[in-house]
MARVEXFI-773417 format. One record per residue: residue in one letter; x, y, z of N, C-alpha, C in turn. Coordinates in steps of 0.05 Angstrom, whole numbers, padded with zeros to 5 digits, always signed. Example, Ala and Ser with C-alpha at 12.3 -4.5 7.8 and 13.67 -1.06 7.14 Angstrom:
A+00264-00114+00156+00246-00090+00156+00264-00066+00156;S+00257-00045+00142+00273-00021+00143+00258+00001+00157;
This chain:
X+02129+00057+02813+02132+00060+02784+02159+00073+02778;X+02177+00066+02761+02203+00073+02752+02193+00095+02738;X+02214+00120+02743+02208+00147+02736+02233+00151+02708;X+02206+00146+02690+02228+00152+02656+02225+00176+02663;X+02231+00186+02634+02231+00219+02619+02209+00222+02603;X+02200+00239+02596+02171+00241+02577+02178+00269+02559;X+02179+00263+02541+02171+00298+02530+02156+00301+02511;X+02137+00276+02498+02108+00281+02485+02094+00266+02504;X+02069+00284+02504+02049+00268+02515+02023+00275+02479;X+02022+00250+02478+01999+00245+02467+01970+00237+02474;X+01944+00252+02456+01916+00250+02464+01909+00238+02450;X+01888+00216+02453+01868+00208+02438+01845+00227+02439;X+01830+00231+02413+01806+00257+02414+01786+00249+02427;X+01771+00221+02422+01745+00217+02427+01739+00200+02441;X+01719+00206+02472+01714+00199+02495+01741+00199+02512;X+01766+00219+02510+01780+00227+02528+01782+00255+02521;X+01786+00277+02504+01784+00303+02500+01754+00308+02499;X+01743+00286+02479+01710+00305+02470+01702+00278+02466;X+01688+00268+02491+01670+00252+02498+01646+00245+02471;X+01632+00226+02467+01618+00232+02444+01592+00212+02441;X+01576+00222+02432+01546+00195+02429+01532+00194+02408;X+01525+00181+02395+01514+00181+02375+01479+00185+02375;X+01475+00175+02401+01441+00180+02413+01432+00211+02397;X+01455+00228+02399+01446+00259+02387+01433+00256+02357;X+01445+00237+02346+01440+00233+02322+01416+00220+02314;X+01411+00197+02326+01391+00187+02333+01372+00200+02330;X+01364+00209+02358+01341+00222+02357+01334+00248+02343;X+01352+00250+02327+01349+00276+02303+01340+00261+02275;X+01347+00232+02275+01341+00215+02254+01311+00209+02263;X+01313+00201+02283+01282+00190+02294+01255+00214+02285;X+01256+00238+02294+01240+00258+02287+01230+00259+02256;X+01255+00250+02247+01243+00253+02215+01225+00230+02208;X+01241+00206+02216+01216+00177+02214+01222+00171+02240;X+01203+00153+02257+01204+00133+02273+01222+00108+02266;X+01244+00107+02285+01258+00088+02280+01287+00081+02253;X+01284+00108+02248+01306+00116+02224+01330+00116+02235;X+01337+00129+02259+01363+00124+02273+01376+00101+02279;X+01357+00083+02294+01371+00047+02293+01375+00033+02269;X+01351+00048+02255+01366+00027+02234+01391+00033+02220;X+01393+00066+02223+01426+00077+02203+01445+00059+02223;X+01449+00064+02240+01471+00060+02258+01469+00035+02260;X+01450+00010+02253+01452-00019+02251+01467-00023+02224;X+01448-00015+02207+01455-00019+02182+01492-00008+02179;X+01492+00024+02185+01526+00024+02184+01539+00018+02200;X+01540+00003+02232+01556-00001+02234+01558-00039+02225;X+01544-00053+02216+01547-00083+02207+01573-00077+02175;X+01571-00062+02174+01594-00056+02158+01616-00044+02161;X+01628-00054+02187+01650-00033+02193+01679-00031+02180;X+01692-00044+02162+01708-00039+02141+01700-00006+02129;X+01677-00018+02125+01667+00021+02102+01672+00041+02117;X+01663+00042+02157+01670+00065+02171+01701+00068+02169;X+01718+00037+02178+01747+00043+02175+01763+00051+02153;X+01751+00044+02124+01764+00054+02107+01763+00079+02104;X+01743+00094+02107+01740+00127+02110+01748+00133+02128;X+01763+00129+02154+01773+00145+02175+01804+00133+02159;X+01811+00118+02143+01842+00118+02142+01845+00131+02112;X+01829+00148+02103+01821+00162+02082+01831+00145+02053;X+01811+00115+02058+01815+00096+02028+01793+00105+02019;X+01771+00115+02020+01744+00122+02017+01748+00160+02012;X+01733+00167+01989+01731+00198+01992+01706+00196+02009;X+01704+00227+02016+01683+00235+02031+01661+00231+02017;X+01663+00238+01991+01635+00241+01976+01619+00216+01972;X+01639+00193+01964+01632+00165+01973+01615+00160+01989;X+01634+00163+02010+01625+00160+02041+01589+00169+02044;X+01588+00192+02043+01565+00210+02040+01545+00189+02025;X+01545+00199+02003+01533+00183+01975+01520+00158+01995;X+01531+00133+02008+01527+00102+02010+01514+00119+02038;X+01522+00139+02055+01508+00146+02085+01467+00154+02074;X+01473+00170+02056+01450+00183+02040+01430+00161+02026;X+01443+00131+02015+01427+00116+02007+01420+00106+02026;X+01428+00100+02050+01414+00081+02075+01399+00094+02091;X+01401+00130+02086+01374+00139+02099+01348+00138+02082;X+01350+00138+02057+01335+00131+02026+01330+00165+02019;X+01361+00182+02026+01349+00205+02011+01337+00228+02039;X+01329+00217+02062+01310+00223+02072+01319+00264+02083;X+01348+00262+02085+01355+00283+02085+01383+00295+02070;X+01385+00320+02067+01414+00325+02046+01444+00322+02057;X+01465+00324+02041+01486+00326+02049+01498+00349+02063;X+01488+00366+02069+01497+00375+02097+01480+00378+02119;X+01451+00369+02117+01441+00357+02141+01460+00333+02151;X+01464+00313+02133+01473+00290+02146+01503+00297+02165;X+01516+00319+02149+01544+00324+02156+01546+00343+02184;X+01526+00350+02192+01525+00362+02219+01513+00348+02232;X+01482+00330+02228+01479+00306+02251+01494+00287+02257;X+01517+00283+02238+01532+00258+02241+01561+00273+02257;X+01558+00291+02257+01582+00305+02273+01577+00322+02300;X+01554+00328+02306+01540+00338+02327+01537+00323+02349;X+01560+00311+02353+01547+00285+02373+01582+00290+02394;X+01591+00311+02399+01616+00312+02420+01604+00338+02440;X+01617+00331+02465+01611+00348+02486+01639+00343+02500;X+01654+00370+02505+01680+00381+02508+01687+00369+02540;X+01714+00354+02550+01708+00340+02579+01738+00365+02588;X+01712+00385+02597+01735+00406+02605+01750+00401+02630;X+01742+00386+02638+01762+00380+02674+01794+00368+02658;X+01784+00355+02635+01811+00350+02618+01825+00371+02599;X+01817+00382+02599+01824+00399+02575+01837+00421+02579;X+01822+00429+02611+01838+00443+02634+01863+00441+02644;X+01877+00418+02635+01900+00416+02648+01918+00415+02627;X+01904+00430+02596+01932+00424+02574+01949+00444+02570;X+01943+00475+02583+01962+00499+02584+01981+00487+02604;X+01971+00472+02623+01996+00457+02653+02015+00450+02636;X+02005+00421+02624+02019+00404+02608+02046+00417+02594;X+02029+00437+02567+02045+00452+02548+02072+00464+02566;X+02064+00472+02589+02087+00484+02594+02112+00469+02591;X+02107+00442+02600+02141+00421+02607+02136+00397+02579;X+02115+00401+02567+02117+00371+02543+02102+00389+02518;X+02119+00364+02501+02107+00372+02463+02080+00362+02474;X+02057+00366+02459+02028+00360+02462+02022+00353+02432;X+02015+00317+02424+01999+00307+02402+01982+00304+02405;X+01960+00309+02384+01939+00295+02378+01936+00268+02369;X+01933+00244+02381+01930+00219+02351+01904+00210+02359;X+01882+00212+02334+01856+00205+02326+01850+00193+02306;X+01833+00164+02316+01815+00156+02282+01792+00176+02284;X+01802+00191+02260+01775+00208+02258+01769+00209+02228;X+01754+00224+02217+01743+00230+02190+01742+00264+02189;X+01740+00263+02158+01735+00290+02154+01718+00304+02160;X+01694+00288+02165+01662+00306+02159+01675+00307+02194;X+01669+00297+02209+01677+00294+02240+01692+00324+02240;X+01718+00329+02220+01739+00346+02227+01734+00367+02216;X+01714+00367+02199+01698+00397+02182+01672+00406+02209;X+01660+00385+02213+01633+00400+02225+01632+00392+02248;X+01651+00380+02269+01647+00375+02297+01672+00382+02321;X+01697+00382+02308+01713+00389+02321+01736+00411+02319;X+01739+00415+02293+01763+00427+02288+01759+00459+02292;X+01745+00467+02311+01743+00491+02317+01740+00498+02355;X+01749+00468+02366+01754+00471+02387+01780+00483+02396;X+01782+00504+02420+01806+00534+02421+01822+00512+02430;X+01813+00484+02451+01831+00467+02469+01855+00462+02445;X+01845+00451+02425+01866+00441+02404+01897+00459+02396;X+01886+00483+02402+01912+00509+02400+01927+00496+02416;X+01934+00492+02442+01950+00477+02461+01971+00453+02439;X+01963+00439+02420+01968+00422+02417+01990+00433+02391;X+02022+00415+02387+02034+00420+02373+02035+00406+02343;X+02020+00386+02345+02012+00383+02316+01990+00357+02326;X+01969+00355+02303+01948+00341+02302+01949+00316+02285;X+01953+00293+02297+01957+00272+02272+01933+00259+02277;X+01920+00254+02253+01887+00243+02244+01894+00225+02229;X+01872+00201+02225+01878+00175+02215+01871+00180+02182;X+01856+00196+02174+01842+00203+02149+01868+00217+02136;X+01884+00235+02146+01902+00246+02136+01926+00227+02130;X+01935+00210+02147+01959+00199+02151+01955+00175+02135;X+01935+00157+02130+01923+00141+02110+01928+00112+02124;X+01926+00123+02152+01929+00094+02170+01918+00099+02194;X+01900+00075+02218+01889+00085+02240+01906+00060+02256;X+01891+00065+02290+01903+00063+02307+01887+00031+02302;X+01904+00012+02310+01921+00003+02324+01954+00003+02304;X+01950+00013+02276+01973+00007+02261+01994+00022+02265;X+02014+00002+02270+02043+00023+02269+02048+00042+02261;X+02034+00049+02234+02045+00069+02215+02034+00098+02229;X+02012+00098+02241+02004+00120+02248+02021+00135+02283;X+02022+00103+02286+02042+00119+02319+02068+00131+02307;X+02088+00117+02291+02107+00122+02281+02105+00157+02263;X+02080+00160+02247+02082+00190+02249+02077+00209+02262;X+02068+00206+02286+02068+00214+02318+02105+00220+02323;X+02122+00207+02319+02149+00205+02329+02166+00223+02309;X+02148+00217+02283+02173+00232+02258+02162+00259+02265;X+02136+00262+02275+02129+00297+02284+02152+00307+02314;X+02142+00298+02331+02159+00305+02350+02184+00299+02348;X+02203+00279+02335+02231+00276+02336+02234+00268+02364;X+02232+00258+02381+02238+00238+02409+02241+00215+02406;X+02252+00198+02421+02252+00167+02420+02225+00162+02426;X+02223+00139+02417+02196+00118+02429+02188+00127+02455;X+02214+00114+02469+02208+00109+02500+02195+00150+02517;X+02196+00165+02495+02185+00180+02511+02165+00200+02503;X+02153+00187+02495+02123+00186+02496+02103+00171+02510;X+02084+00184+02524+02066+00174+02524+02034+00177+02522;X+02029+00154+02515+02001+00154+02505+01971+00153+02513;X+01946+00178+02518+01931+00168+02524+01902+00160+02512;X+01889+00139+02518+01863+00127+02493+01852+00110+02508;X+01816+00119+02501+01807+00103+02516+01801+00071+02510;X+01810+00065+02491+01812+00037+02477+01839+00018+02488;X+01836+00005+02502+01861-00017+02511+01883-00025+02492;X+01861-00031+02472+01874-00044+02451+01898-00018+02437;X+01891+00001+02438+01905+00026+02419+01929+00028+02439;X+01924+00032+02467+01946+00036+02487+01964+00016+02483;X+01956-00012+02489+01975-00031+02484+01997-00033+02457;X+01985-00028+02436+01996-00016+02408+02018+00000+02405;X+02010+00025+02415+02030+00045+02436+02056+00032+02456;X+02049+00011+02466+02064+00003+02486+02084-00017+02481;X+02082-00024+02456+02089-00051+02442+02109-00032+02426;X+02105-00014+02422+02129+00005+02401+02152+00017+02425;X+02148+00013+02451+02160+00030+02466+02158+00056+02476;X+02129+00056+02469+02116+00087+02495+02111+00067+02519;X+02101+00094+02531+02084+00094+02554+02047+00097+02545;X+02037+00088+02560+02003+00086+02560+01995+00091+02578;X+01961+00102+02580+01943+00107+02599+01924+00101+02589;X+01907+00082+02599+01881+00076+02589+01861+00097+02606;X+01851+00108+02585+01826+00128+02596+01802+00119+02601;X+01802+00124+02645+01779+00100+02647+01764+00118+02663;X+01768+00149+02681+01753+00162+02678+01770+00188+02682;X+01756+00203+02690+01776+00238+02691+01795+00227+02721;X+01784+00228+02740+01796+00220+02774+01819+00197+02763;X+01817+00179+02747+01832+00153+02740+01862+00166+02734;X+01847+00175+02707+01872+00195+02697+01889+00209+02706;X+01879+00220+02725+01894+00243+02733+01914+00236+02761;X+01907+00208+02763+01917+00195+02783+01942+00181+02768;X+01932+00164+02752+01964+00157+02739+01977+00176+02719;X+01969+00209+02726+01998+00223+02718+02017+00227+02734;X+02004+00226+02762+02008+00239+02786+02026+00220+02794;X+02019+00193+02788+02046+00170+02785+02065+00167+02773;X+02059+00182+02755+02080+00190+02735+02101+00216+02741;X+02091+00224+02759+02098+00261+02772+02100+00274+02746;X+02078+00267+02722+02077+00285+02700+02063+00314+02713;X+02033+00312+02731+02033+00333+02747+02030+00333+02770;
């Protein structure tokens, strides 16, 4: 592998920092009725415009809420819903462990499609994120990944060329996106994977 220069390394948040399942939710839906959980998560995700428009913040939250609250019929309030629907990450510290390394020799981004309720009641109180020199979210920036606009404010944060950055996500499609602008990529395929093509990288 030809040895560029790097001096951002960028994260994707979810299922490479903080792994995540919705089963949690589920079966916290399920307890209240039998079978309430498949149907939310059928029912929202056959609509997935409405999830994407709220993670690229075209949708307010209260919206959002409001249409989440009619498809359970009420069954529980708005901040029950906003902690079972965010209660669903578990921290992948073998990764997370290696971002004081990192910090030492590279800028450290965040880039996430995420949402608010996600960034109010499930993550934004993880200490890992201190490591990180600025956090770009898809809800904030008013654009998600695969779109240009959101890598490109990844670049106006750090001030580096394209070519040195690089990117990691466990979605192909987002890496390639990344790669097409002139980063670098890592598709996140498990912790051992990873840590192998930094090591190709002699990032560590």
């Amino acid at each position: 592998m030809i040895q560029r220069k790097y001096s951002a390394i960028v994260f994707d948040l979810g299922n490479v920092l903080l792994p995540f399942d919705y089963k949690f939710m589920i079966d916290k839906l399920d307890k209240i009725k039998p079978g309430l959980g498949k149907y939310f998560f059928d029912t929202y995700f056959a609509d997935y415009d409405f999830h994407r428009n709220y993670e690229s913040g075209k949708i307010s939250e209260e919206k959002f809420i409001e249409r989440m609250l009619e498809i359970l019929n009420h069954t529980i309030d708005t901040e029950t819903f906003s902690k079972f629907f965010s209660e669903i990450f578990e921290e992948n510290k073998e990764v997370t462990a290696l971002l004081p390394e990192l910090k030492r020799k590279y800028k450290l981004f965040l880039l996430s499609n995420t949402n608010s309720i996600h960034e109010k009641y499930g993550w934004n109180k993880c200490e890992f994120l201190n490591h990180f020199d600025s956090l770009i979210v898809s809800h904030k920036i008013g654009a998600v990944k695969p779109e240009e606009k959101i890598y490109r404010a990844v670049e106006k944060e750090s001030g580096f060329p394209s070519e040195e950055h690089i990117f990691i996500d466990d979605v192909e499609e987002y890496v390639n996106a990344a790669k097409s602008l002139g980063w670098d990529g890592i598709q996140f395929k498990s912790n051992d994977y990873f840590f192998d093509e930094l090591k190709k990288r002699n990032i560590i």
